[in-house]
N, C-alpha and C positions, 0 to 999 in steps of 0.2 A: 289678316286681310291683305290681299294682293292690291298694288297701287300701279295701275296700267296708264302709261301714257298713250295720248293720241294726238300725233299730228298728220299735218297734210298741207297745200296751200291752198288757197283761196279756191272757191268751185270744184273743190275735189270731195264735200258731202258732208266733213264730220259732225254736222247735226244728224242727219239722217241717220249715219252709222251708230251714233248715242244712241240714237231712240233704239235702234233695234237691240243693241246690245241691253238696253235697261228695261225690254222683251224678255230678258233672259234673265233678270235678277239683279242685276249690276248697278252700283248707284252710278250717275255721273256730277262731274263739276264741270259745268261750260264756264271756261275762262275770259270767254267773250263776255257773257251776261255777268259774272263776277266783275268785270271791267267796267261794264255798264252804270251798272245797279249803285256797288260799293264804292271802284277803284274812283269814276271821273265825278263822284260825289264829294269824295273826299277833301276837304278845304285842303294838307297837306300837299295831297297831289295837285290840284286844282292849281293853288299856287308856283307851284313846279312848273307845272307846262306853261301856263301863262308868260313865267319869268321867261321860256326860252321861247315858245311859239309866237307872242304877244297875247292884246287882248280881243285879236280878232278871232279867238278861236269862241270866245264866248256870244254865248245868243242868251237872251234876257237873265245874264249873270252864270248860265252854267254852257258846260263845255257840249258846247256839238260837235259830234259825231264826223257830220259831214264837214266842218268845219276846219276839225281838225285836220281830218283827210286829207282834204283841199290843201292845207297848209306842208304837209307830208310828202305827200302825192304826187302835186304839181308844180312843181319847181324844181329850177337847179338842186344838186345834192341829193336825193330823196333815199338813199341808202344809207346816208349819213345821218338823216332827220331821222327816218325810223329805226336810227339806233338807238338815237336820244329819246326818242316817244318810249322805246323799246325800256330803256336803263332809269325811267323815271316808272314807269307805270308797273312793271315787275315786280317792286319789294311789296309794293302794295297788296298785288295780286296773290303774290304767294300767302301773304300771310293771314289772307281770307279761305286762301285754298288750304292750307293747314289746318283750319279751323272747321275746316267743312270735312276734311278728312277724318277726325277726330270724332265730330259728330255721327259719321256713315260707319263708322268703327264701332264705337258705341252703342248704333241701331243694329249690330249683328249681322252686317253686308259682307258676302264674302269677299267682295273684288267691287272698287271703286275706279270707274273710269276719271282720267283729266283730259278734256279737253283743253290741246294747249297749241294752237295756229303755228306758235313759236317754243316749240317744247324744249328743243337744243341750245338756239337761240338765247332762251331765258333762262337755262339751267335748271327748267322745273321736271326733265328726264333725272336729274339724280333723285328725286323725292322718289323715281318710281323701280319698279324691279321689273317691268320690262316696257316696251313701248310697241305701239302698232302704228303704223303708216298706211292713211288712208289715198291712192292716187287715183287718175283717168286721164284718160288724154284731153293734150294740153286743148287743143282746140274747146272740148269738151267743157273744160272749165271755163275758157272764155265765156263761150257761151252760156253757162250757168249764171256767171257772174254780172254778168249784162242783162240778165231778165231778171234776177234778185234785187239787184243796184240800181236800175236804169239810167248807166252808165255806158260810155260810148266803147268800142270795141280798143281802140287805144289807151283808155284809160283802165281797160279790163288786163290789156298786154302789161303797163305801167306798175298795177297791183302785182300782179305775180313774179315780177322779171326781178323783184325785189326779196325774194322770197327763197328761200333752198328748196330746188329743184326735186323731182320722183328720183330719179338715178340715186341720188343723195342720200334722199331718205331712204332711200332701198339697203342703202349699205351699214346703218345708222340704226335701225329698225331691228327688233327680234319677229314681228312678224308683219306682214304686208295683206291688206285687204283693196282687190281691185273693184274701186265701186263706177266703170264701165255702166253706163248703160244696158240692162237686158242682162245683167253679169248676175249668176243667185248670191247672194252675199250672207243666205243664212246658213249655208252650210261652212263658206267663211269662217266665221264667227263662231259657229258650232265647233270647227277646228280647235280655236284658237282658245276656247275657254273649255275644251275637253285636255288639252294639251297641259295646261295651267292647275286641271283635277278641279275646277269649280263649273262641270258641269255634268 
């Protein structure tokens, strides 16, 4: 089984891109919703962040989301904080994501996407054998992220500016999927799993 990574930053689609690729056969792991669900469940982790975030990040005992954010996001240092959010919440996540690997392997998938915001970042590109990068201009994602979030256009610049850049990931990437507005993205994708022989 092929293990495809996918990143991109914030507002540049890769739920979208999932769905359409698992159109085509492909399991996916959203690392997001594995973060969600398992990772801020987790007492281990839960602990973790608490010790360094505080206990403002908790709302009636479990970690929000927006909370944390807030705690990340909005203050001095925030490259520094989402390294730590970053270096705590990672061992977690992989080792749900192995597990979920394992299981799509099992079901006889030929090629498992990971959705991974932070794929380099986390070092969850070595799990995979190759990766795609999903971009759009930047504006573009501001504005996605502002009508998903309803969040202010500053604190949309604040998310990304945090984040490794299109250029970056262009260079980092075996292949690039421009998801542009108005852009066909299934012939994309048809490419890129014809190229790979599972399609």
């Amino acid at each position: 089984m092929i293990v495809i990574g996918l990143c991109g930053t914030s507002g540049s689609g890769k739920g979208y891109i999932c769905d359409k690729f698992s159109q085509h056969g492909v399991a996916f792991i959203d690392t997001d919703k594995v973060y969600r669900e398992d990772v801020l469940t987790d007492s281990l982790c839960v602990g973790e962040l608490t010790d360094y975030f505080g206990q403002g990040i908790l709302v009636n005992g479990q970690v929000s989301k927006k909370m944390l954010a807030t705690a990340v996001f909005e203050s001095q240092g925030a490259s520094e904080k989402l390294k730590k959010l970053n270096s705590i919440t990672h061992k977690y996540i992989k080792i749900k994501t192995d597990e979920l690997v394992c299981k799509y392997e099992g079901e006889g998938f030929k090629a498992v996407l990971i959705d991974a915001p932070v794929l380099f970042e986390s070092g969850f590109d070595k799990m995979c054998q190759v990766t795609v990068c999903v971009t759009a201009p930047y504006e573009l994602k501001l504005k996605r992220i502002m009508a998903r979030d309803g969040i202010t256009k500053e604190k949309a610049v604040a998310r990304i500016n945090t984040q490794i850049q299109d250029d970056e990931l262009r260079k980092r990437c075996t292949y690039e999927i421009d998801n542009t507005d108005g852009v066909d993205l299934i012939s994309q994708i048809k490419f890129i799993l014809k190229d790979l022989g599972i399609e």
